[in-house]
Structure formats: C-alpha cells, structure tokens
C-alpha positions, 0 to 999 in steps of 0.5 A: 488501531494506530494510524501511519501517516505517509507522504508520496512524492510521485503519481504512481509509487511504492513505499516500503513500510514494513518497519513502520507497521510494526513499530505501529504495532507496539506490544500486541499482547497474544495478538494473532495477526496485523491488520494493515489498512489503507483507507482512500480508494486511489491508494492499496497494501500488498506484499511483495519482495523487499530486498531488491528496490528494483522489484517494486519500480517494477511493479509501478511500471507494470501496472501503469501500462496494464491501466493506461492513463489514456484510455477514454474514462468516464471518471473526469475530476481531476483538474489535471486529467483523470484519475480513474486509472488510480481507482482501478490500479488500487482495485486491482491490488487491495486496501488491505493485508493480513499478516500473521504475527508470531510473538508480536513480529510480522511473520514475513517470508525472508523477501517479503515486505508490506508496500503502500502503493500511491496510484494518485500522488503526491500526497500525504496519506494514511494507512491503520495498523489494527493487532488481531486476536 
C-alpha cells in the first residue's frame, strides 16, 4: 500500500488525482487492478470526466445543493457549523474506486479521471493506492 498525502484549500472541492495513483503505483508487477482508498468519512473517490475542469466544478456545485448545509442536523461538532452534510456528501459518492490495470497503467476511458473530493475542507488528507492481483 503507498499512501497519497493531499491538502485541499475549499470547504467542497475535487481534486484531480489521477497522476498521483499511478505513480503511487509503481511496477504492479501482474497486478490486475488499483485499489484507490480514502480513509476519513468527510471525504470520497470517484471517476468522472477529466479533461473539462468545468466538470468537476460542476459536481461540487450540485452536490452542495443536493445536501444543504442548512437544513436542521442532528450532527453538531464543528465549531463552525455542522459538518453532517460532509458525511453525507461523501456517503452519496464513496470511499473507494477499483480501476483495472492493463499492463500496470489505469485502464481509464479517453475522459475519464480518478477525484479526491474534499467535503469538509481545507484540510491536509490521505488517500491509499493498494495494486491487486
């Protein structure tokens, strides 16, 4: 496992990090497939397009609405305000991808990249690279 270290400098942002996982990955030596991690529950991976930033500003715009921050929650630990609409932002995407590996490169589509989206930031963050055989 290698671990990717990130810091995010909004509240609600994609970070493109495509590159990163697969230099993380080294020589997977006959792997099959990348396990990309995120270990923190305000925080999620997901593939989306990555050539049009566009796309991903687009995506923290719609998930903030889709979970308001106003909305009256129960989960009140942040000195700042809530941060159970970081919870579930980060539920409603996931804290993992697995990418197929074809001779030790991300077998991604043409636009497709891998995005650590921050939900509760900014913060310095981790997320694993684990090759699969």
């Amino acid at each position: 496992m290698q671990e990717i270290r990130i810091k995010t400098e909004r509240r609600t942002q994609l970070v493109d990090i495509t590159q990163l996982v697969q230099e993380a990955l080294g020589s997977p030596n006959g792997s099959a497939a990348a396990l990309v991690y995120v270990p923190h529950t305000t925080a999620a991976i997901t593939i989306n397009e990555g050539a049009d930033p566009a796309v991903a500003q687009d995506l923290e715009a719609a998930l903030e609405k889709v979970v308001d921050d106003g909305w009256d929650w129960k989960h009140v630990e942040d000195p700042d305000g809530p941060n159970a609409p970081s919870h579930i932002r980060a539920s409603l995407i996931s804290p993992h991808v697995l990418v197929p590996l074809d001779d030790g490169r991300l077998a991604l589509g043409k636009w497709q990249g891998i995005f650590f989206c921050e939900f509760d930031g900014p913060r310095e963050r981790k997320v694993y690279v684990t090759p699969l055989s």
